[in-house]
PDB file as gemmi writes it, atoms N, CA and C in Angstrom:
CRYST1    1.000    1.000    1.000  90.00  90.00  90.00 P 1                      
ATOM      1  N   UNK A   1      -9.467   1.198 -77.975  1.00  0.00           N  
ATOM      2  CA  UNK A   1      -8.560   2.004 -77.194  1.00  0.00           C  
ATOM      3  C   UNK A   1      -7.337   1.180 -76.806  1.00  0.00           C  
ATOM      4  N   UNK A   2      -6.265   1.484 -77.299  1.00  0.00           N  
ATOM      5  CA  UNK A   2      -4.644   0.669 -76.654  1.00  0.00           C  
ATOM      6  C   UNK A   2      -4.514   1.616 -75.434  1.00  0.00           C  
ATOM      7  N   UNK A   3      -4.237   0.616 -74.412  1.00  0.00           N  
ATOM      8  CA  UNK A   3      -3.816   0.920 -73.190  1.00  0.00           C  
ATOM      9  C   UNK A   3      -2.465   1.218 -73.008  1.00  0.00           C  
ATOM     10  N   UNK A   4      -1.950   2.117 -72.646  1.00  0.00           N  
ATOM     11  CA  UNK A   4      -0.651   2.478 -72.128  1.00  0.00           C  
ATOM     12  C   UNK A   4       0.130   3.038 -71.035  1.00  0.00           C  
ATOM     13  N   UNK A   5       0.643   2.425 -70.103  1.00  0.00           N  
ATOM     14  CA  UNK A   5       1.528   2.190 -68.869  1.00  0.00           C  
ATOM     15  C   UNK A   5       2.646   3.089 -69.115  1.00  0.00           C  
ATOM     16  N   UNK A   6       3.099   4.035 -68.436  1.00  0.00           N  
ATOM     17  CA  UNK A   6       4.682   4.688 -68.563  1.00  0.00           C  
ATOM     18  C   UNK A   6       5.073   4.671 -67.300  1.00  0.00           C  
ATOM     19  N   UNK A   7       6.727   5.291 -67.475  1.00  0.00           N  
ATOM     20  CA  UNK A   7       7.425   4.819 -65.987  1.00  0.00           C  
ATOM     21  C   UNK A   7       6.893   6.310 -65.344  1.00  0.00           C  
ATOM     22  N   UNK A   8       6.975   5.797 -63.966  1.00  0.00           N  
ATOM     23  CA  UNK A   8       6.277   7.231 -63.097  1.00  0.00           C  
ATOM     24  C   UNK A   8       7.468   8.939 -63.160  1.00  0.00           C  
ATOM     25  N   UNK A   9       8.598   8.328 -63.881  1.00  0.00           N  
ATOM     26  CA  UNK A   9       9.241  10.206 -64.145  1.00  0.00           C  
ATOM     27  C   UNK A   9       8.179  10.480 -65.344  1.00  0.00           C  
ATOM     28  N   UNK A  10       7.566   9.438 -66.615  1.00  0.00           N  
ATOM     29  CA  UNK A  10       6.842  10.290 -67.462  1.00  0.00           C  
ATOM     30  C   UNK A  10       5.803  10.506 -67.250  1.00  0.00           C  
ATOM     31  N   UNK A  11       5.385   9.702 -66.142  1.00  0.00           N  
ATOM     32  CA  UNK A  11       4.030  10.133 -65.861  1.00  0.00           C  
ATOM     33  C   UNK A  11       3.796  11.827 -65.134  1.00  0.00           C  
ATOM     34  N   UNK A  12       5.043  11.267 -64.074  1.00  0.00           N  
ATOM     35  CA  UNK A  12       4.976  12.514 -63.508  1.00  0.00           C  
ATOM     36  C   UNK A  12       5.227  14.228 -64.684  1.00  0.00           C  
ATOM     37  N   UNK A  13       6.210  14.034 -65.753  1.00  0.00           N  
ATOM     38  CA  UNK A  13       6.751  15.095 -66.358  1.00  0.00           C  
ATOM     39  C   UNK A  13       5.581  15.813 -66.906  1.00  0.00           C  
ATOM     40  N   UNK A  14       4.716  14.638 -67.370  1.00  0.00           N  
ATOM     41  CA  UNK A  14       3.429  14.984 -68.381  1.00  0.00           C  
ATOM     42  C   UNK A  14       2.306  14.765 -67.207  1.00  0.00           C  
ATOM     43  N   UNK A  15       2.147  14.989 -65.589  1.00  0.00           N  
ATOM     44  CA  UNK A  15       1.183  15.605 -64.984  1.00  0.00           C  
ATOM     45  C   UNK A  15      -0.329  14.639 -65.647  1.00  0.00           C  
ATOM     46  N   UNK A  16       0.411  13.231 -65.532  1.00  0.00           N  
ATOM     47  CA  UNK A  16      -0.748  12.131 -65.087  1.00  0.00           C  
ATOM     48  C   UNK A  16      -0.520  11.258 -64.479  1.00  0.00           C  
ATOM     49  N   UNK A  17      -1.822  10.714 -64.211  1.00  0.00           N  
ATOM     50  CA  UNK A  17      -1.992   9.549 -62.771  1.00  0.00           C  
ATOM     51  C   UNK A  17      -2.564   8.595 -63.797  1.00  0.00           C  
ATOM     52  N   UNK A  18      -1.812   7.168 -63.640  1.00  0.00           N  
ATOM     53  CA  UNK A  18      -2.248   5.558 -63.729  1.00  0.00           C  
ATOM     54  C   UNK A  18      -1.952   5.713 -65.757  1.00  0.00           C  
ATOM     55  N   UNK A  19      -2.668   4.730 -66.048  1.00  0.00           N  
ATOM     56  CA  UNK A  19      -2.165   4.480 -67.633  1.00  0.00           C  
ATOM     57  C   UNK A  19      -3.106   5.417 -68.198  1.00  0.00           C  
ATOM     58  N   UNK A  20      -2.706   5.827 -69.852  1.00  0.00           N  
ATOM     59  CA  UNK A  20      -3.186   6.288 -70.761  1.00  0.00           C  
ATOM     60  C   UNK A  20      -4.516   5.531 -71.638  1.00  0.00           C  
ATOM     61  N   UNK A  21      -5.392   6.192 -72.186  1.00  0.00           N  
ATOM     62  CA  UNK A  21      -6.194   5.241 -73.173  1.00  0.00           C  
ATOM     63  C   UNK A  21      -6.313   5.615 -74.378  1.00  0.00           C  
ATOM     64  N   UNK A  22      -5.616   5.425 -75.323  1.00  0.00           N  
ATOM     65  CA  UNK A  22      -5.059   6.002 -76.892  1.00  0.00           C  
ATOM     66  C   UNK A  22      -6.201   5.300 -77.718  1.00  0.00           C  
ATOM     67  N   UNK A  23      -6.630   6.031 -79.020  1.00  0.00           N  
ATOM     68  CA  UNK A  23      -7.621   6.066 -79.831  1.00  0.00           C  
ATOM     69  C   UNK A  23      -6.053   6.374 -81.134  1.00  0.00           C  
ATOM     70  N   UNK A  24      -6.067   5.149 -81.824  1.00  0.00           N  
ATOM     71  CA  UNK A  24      -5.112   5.074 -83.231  1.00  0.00           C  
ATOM     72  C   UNK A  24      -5.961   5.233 -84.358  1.00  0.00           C  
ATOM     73  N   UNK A  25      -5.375   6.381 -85.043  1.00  0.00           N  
ATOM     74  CA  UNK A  25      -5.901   6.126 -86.873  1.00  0.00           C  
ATOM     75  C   UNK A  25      -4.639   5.417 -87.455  1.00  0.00           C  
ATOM     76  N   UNK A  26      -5.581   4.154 -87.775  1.00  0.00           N  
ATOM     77  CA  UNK A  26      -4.566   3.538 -89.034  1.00  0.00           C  
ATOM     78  C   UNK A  26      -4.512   2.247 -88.492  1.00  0.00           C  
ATOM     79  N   UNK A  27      -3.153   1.453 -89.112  1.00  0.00           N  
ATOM     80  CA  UNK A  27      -2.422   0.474 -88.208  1.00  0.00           C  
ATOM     81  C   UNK A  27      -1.968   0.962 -86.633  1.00  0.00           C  
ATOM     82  N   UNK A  28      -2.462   0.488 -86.262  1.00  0.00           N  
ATOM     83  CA  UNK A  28      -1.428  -0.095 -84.585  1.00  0.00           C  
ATOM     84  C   UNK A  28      -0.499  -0.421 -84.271  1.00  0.00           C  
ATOM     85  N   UNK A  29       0.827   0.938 -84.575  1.00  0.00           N  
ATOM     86  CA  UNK A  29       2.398  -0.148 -84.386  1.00  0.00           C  
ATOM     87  C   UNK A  29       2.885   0.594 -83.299  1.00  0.00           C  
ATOM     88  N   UNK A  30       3.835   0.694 -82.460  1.00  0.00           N  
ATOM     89  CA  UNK A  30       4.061   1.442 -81.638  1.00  0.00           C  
ATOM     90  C   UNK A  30       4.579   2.816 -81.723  1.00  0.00           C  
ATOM     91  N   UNK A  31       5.337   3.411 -82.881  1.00  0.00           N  
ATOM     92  CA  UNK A  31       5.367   4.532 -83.780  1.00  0.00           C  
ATOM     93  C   UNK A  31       3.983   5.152 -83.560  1.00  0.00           C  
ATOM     94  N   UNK A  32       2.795   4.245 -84.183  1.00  0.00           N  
ATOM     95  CA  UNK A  32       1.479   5.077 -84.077  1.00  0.00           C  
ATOM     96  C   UNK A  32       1.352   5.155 -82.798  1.00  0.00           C  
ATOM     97  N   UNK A  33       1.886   4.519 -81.828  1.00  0.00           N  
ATOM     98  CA  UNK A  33       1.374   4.736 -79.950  1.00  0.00           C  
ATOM     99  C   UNK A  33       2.168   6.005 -79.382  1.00  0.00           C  
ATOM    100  N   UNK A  34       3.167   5.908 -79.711  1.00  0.00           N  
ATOM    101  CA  UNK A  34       3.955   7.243 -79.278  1.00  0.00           C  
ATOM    102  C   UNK A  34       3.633   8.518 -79.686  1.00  0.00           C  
ATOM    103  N   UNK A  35       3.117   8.315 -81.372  1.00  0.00           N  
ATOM    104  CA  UNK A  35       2.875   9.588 -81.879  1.00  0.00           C  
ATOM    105  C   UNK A  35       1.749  10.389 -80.963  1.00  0.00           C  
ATOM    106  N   UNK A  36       1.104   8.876 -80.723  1.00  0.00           N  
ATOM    107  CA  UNK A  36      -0.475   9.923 -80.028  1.00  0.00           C  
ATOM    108  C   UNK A  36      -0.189   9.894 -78.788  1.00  0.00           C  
ATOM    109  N   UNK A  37       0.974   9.347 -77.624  1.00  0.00           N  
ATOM    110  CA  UNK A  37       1.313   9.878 -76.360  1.00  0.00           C  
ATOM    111  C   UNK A  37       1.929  11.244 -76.705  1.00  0.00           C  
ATOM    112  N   UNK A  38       3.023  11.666 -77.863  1.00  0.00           N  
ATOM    113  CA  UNK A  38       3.281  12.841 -78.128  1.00  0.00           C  
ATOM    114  C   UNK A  38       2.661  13.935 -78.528  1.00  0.00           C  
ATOM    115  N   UNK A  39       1.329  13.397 -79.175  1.00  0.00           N  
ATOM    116  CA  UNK A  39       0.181  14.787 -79.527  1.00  0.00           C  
ATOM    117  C   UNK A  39      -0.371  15.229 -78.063  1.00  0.00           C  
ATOM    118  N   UNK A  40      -0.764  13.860 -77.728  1.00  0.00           N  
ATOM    119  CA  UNK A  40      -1.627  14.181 -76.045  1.00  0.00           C  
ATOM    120  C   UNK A  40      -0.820  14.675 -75.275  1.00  0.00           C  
ATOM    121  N   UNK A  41       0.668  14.682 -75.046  1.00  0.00           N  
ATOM    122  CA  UNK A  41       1.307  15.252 -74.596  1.00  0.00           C  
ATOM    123  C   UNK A  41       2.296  15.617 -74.795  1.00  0.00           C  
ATOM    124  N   UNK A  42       2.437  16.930 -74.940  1.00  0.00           N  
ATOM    125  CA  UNK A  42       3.570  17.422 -75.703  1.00  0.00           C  
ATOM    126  C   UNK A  42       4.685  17.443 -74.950  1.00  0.00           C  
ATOM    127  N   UNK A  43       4.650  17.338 -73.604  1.00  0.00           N  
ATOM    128  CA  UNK A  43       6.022  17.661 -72.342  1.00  0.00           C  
ATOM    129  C   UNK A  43       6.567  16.078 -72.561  1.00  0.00           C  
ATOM    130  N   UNK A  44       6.444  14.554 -73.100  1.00  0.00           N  
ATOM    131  CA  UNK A  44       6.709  13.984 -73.716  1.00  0.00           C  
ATOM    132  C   UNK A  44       7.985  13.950 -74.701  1.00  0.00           C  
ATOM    133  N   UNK A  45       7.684  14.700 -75.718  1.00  0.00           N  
ATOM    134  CA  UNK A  45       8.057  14.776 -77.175  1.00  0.00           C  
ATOM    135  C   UNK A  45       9.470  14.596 -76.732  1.00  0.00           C  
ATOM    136  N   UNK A  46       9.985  13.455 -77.967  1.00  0.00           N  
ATOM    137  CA  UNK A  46      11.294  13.247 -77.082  1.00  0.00           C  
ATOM    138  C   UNK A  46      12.210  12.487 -75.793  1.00  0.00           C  
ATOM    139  N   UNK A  47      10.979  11.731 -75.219  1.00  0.00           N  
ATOM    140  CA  UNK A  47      11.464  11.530 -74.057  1.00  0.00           C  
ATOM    141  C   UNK A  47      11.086   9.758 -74.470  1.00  0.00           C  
ATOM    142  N   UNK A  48      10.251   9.348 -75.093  1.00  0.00           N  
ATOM    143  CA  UNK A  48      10.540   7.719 -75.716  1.00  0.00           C  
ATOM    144  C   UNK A  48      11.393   7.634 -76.426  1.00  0.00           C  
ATOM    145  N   UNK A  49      10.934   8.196 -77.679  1.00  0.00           N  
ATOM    146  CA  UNK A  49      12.202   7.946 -78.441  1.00  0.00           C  
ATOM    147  C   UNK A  49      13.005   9.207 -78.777  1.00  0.00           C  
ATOM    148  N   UNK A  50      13.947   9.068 -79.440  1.00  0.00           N  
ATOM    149  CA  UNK A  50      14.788   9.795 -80.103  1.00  0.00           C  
ATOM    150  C   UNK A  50      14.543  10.814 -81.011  1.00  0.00           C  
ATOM    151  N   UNK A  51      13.849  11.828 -81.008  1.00  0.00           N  
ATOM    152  CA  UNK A  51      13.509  12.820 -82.205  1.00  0.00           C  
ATOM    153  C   UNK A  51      14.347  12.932 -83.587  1.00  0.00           C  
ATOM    154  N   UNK A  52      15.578  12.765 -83.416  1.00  0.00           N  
ATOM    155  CA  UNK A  52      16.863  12.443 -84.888  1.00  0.00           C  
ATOM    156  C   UNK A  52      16.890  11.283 -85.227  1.00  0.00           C  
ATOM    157  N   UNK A  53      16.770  10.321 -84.715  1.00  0.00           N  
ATOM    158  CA  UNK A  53      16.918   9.265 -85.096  1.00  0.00           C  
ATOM    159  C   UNK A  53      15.615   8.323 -85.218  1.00  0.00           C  
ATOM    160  N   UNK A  54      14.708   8.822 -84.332  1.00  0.00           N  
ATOM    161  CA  UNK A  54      13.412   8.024 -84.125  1.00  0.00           C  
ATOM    162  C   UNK A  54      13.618   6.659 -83.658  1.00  0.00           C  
ATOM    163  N   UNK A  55      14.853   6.237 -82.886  1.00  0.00           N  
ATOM    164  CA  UNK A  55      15.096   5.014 -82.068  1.00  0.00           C  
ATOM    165  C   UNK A  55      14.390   5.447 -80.466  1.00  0.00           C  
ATOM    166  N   UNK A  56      14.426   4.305 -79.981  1.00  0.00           N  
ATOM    167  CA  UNK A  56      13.882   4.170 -78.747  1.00  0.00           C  
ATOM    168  C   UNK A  56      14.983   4.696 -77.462  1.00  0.00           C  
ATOM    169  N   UNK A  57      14.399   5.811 -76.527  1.00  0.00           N  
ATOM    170  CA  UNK A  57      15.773   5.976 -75.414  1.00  0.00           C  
ATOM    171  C   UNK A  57      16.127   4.813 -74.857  1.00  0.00           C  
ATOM    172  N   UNK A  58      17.642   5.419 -74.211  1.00  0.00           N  
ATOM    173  CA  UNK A  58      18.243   4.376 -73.600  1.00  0.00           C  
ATOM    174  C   UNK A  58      17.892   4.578 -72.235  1.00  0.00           C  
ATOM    175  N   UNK A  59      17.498   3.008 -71.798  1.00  0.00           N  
ATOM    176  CA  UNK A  59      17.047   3.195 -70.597  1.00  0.00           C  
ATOM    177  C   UNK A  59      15.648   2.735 -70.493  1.00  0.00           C  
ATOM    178  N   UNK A  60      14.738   2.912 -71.714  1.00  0.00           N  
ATOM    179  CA  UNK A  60      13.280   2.445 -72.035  1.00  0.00           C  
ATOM    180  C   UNK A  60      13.441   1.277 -72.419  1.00  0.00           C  
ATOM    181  N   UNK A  61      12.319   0.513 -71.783  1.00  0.00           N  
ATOM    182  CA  UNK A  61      11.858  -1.087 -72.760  1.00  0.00           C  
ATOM    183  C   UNK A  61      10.607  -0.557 -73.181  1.00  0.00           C  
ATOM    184  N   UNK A  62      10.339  -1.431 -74.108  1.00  0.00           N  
ATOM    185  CA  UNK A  62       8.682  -1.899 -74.316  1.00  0.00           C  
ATOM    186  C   UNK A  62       7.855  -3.313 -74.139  1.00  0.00           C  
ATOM    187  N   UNK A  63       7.061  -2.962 -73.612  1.00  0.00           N  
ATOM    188  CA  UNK A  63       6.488  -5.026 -73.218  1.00  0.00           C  
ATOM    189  C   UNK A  63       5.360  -4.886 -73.528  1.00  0.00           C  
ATOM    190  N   UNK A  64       4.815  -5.975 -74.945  1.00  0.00           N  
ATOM    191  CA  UNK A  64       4.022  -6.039 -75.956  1.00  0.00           C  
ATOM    192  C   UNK A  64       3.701  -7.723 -74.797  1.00  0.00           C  
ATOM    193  N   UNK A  65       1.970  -7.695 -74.299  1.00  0.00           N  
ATOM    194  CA  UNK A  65       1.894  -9.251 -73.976  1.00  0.00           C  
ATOM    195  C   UNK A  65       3.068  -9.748 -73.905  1.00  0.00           C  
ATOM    196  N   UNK A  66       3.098  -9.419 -72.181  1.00  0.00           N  
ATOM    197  CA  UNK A  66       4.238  -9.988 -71.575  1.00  0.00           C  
ATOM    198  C   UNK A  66       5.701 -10.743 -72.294  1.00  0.00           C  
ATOM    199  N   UNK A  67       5.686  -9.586 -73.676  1.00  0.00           N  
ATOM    200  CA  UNK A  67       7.221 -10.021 -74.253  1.00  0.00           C  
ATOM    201  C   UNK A  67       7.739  -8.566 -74.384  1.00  0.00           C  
ATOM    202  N   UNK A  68       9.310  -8.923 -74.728  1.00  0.00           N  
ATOM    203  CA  UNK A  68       9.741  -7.487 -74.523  1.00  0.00           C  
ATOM    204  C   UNK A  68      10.292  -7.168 -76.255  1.00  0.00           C  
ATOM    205  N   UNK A  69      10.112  -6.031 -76.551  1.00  0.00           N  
ATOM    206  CA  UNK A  69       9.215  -5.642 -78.116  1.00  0.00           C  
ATOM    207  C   UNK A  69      10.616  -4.552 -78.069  1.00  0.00           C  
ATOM    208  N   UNK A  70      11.461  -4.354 -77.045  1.00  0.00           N  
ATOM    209  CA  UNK A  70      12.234  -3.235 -77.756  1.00  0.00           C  
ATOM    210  C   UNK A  70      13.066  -2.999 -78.448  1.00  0.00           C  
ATOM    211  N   UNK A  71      13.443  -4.263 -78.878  1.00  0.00           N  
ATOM    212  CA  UNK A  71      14.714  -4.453 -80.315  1.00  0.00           C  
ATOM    213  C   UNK A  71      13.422  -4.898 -81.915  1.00  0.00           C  
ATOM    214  N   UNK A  72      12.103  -4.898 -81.455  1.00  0.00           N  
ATOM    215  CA  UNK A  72      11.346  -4.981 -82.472  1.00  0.00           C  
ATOM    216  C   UNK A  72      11.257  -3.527 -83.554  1.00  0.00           C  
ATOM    217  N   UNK A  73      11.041  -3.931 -84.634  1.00  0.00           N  
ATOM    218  CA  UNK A  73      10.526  -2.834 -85.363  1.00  0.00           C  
ATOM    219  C   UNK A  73       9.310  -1.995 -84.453  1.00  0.00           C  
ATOM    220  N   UNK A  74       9.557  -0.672 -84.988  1.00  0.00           N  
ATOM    221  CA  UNK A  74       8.499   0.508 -84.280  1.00  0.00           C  
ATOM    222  C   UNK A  74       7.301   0.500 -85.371  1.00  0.00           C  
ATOM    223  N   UNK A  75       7.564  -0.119 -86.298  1.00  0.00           N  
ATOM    224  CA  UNK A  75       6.455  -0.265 -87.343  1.00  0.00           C  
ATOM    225  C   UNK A  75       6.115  -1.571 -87.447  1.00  0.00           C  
ATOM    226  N   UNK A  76       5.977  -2.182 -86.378  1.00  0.00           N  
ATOM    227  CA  UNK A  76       5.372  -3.610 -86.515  1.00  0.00           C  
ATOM    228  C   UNK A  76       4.258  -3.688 -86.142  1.00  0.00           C  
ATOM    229  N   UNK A  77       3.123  -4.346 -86.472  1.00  0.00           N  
ATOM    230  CA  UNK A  77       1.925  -4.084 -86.019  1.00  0.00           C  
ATOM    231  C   UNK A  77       1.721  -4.834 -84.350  1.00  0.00           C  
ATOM    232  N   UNK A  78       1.135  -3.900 -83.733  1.00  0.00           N  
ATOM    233  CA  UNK A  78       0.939  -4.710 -82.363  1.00  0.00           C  
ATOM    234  C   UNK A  78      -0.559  -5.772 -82.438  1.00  0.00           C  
ATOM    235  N   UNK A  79       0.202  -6.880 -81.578  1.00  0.00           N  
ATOM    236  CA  UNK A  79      -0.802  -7.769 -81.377  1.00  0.00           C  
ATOM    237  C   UNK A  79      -2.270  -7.562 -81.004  1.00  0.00           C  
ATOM    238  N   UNK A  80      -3.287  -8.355 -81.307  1.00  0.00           N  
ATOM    239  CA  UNK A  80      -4.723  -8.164 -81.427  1.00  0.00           C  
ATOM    240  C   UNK A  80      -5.410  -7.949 -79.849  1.00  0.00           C  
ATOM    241  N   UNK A  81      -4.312  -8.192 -78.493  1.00  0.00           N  
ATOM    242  CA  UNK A  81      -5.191  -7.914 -77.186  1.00  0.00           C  
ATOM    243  C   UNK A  81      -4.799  -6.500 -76.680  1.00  0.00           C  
ATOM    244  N   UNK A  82      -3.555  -6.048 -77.505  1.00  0.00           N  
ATOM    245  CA  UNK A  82      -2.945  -4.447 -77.205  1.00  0.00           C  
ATOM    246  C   UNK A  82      -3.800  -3.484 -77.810  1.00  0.00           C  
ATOM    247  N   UNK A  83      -4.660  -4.151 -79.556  1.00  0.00           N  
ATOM    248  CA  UNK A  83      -5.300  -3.282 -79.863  1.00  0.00           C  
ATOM    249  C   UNK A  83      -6.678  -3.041 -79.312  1.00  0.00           C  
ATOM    250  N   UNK A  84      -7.349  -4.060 -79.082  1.00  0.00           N  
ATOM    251  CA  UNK A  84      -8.347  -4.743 -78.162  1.00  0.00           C  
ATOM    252  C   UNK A  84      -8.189  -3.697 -76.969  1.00  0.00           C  
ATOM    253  N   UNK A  85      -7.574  -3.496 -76.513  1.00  0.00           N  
ATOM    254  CA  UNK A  85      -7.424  -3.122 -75.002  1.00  0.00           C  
ATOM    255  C   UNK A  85      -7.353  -4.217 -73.503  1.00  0.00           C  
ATOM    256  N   UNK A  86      -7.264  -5.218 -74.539  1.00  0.00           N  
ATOM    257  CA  UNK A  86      -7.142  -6.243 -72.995  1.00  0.00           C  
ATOM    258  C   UNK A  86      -6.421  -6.626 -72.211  1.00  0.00           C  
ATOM    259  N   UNK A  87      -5.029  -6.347 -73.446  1.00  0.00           N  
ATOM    260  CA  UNK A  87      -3.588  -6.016 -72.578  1.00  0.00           C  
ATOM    261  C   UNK A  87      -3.091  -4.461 -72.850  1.00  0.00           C  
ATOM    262  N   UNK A  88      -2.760  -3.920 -71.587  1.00  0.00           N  
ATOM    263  CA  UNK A  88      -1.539  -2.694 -71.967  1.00  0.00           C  
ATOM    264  C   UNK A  88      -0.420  -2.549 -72.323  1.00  0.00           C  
ATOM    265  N   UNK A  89       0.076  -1.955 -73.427  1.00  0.00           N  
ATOM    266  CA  UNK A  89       1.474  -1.969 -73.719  1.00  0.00           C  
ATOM    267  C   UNK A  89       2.028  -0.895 -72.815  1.00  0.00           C  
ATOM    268  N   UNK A  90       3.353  -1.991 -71.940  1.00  0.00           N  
ATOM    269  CA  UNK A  90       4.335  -0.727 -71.520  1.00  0.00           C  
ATOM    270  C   UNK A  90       5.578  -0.678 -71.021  1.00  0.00           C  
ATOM    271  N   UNK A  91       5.289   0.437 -70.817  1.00  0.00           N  
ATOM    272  CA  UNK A  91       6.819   1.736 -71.049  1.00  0.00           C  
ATOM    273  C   UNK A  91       7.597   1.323 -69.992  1.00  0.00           C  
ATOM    274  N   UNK A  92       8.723   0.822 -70.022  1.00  0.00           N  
ATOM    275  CA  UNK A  92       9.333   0.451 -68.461  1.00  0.00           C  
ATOM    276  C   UNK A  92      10.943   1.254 -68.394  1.00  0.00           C  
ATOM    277  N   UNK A  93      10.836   1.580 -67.150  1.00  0.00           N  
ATOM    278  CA  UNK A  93      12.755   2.146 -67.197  1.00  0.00           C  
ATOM    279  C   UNK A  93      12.912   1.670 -66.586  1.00  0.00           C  
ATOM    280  N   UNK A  94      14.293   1.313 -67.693  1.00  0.00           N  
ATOM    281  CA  UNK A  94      15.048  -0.133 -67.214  1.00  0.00           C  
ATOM    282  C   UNK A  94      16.219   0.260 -65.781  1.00  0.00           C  
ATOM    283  N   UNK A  95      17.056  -0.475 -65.681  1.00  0.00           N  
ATOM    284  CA  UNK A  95      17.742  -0.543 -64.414  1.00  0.00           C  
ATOM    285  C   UNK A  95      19.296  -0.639 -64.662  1.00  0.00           C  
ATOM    286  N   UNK A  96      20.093  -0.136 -64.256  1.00  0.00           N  
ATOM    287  CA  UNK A  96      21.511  -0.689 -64.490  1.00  0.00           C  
ATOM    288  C   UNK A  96      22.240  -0.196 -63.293  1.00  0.00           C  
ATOM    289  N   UNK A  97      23.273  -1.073 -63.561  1.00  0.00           N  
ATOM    290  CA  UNK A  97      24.323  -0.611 -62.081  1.00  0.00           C  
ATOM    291  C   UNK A  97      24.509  -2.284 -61.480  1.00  0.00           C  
ATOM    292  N   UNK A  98      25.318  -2.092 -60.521  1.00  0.00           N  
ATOM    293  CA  UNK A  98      25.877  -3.099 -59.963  1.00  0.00           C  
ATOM    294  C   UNK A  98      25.334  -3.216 -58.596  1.00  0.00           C  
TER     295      UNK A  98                                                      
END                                                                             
C-alpha cells in the first residue's frame, strides 16, 4: 500500500480525513499514484495535475523521502519505502507572496 498525504483543500474537496492508502497495478511512479487518487476520487480529477497537458498544478509539490520530486519525471519509479509504505508520498501546496 503507498501512502498518500494531500493538502487539506483536497482533502477537504474529496470529503476525507488524514492520508490515503493506494493499492498500484504495475510499476509505482507517481502517474500510477494519481491515477488511483483520481479513480478513488473522482472530485479530484484535475486538481494534481493538469488533464491537457498531464503536468503537475501550479502551486503543488511532491516530496518523495523527504526530497522534493516535482520537477522529476511522473513516470519515474518511486523509491522502495514509498512502495513499502514506510514512507508517505506527499502532496504539499506550496506558498507564495511576500
Amino acid at each position: 500500500m503507498i501512502r498518500v498525504m494531500l493538502p487539506s483543500p483536497l482533502r477537504a474537496l474529496a470529503k476525507i480525513e488524514g492520508e490515503l492508502a493506494l493499492s498500484i497495478d504495475g510499476p509505482a511512479t507517481m502517474n500510477a499514484v494519481i491515477d488511483a487518487v483520481e479513480v478513488q476520487f473522482p472530485a479530484l480529477r484535475g486538481t494534481i495535475r493538469d488533464p491537457a497537458t498531464g503536468r503537475r498544478r501550479p502551486y503543488l509539490r511532491y516530496f518523495v523521502c523527504n526530497e522534493d520530486w516535482s520537477d522529476e519525471s511522473l513516470d519515474a519509479p518511486l523509491p522502495g519505502p514509498i512502495v513499502a509504505g514506510a514512507e508517505p508520498l506527499l502532496v504539499v501546496g506550496a506558498v507564495s507572496g511576500g
